[in-house]
C-alpha positions in Angstrom: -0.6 4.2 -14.5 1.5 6.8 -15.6 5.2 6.6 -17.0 7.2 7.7 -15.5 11.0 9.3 -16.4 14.2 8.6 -15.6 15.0 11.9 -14.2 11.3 12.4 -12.1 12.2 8.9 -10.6 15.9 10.1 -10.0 14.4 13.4 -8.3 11.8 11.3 -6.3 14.0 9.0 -5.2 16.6 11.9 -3.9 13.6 13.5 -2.1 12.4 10.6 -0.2 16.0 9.1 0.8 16.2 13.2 2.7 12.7 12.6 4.2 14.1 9.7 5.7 17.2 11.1 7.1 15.5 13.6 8.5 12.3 11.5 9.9 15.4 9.2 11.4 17.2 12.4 13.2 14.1 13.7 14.9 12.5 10.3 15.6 16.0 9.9 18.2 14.7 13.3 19.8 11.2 11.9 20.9 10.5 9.5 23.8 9.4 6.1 22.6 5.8 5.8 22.6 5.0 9.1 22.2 2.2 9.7 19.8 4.7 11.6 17.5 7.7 9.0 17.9 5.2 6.4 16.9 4.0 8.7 13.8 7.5 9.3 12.6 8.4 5.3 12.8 5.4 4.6 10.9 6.1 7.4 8.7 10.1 6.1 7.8 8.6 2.9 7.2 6.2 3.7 4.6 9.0 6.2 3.1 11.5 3.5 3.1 8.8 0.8 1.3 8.6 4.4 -1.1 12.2 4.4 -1.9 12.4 0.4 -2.8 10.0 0.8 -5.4 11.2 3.8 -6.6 14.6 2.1 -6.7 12.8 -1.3 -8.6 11.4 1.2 -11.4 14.5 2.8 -11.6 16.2 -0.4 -11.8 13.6 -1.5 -15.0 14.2 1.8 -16.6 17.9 1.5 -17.2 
């Protein structure tokens, strides 16, 4: 596996904590279970499991 630095993790992490804001704004426009609604939940939990271990390598590198 690759290294990684600081500053990609840094700019990672800021990029994925926005796809989750926004995934979290439009998910509250879409009726629950909808096809999309149910992407989009799906989709902020596999972002949010993204950002914890972003936030753990972060965490090793400093």
């Amino acid at each position: 596996m690759a290294a990684h630095s600081e500053t990609d993790l840094s700019e990672a992490l800021r990029a994925v904590e926005s796809l989750i804001a926004k995934c979290e704004k439009a998910v509250l426009k879409l009726a629950p279970g909808a096809a999309q609604h149910t992407l989009l939940v799906r989709r902020i939990a596999a972002l949010k499991i993204a950002r914890d271990l972003i936030e753990e390598r972060l965490d090793a590198t400093r």
